[in-house]
N, C-alpha and C positions, 0 to 999 in steps of 0.2 A: 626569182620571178623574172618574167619578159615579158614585155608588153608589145607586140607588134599590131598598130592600128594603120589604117588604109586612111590618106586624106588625099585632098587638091592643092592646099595653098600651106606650104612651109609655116603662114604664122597657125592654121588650124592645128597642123599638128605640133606646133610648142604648146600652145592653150592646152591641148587635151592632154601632154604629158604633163606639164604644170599643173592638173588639175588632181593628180593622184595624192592621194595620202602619204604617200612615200615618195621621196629623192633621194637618193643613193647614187647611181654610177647612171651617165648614159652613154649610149653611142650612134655615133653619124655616119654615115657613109654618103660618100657624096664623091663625084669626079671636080664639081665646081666649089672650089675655098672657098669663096663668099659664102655662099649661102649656109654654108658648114659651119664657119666661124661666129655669123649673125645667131643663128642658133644653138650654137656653145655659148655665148654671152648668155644668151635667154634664156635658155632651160634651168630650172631649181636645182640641177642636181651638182654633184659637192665634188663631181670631176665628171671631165665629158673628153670621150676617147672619139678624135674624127678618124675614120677608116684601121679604127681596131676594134678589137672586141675589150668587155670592161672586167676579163681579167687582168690586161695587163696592167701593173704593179710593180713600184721600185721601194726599197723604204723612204727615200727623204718626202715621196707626199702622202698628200693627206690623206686621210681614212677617215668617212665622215660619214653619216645619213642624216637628212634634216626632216623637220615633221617624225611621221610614226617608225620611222625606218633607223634610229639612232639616238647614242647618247655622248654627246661632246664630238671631240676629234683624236684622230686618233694618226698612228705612223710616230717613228723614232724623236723628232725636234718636236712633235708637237704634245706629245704624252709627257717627255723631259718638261716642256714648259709649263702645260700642267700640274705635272708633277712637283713642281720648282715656288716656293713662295718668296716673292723681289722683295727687296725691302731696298730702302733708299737711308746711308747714315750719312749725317753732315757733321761733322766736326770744327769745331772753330779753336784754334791753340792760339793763345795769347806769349806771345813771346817778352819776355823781360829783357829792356834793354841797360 
């Protein structure tokens, strides 16, 4: 899915893309970093590509949707660490002197 909506003011349209039922990938385009960056922090979604499109893809990140769009996370270290149950042993050895 794509959503391209027409605004005036940089913070309208984070509101209205924050306002979907879905967060998955977004992307910026923008010549000025600032205001690209301001709205990568902002936006809900679970990776934000500035001046790419949101196939690009490496395995070490995440793969996520939040809201209706997903379930957990996903990509190589973070499915291992789900996959993985920690446990924590403490041993205490009593040494005879």
């Amino acid at each position: 899915m794509t959503c391209v909506y027409k605004f005036k003011e940089l913070d309208q349209a984070i509101e209205i893309a924050n306002s979907l039922p879905v967060a998955f990938q977004a992307s910026i385009f923008s010549r000025d970093i600032e205001p690209a960056l301001r709205a990568a922090e902002r936006l809900a979604g679970s990776a934000v590509m500035i001046n790419d499109h949101t196939a690009f893809r490496v395995d070490w990140m995440p793969f996520a949707g939040h809201r209706q769009s997903g379930y957990g996370v996903g990509g190589i270290p973070f499915t291992m660490r789900e996959m993985s149950q920690e446990k924590m042993i403490v041993l205490r050895r009593d040494h005879a002197s």
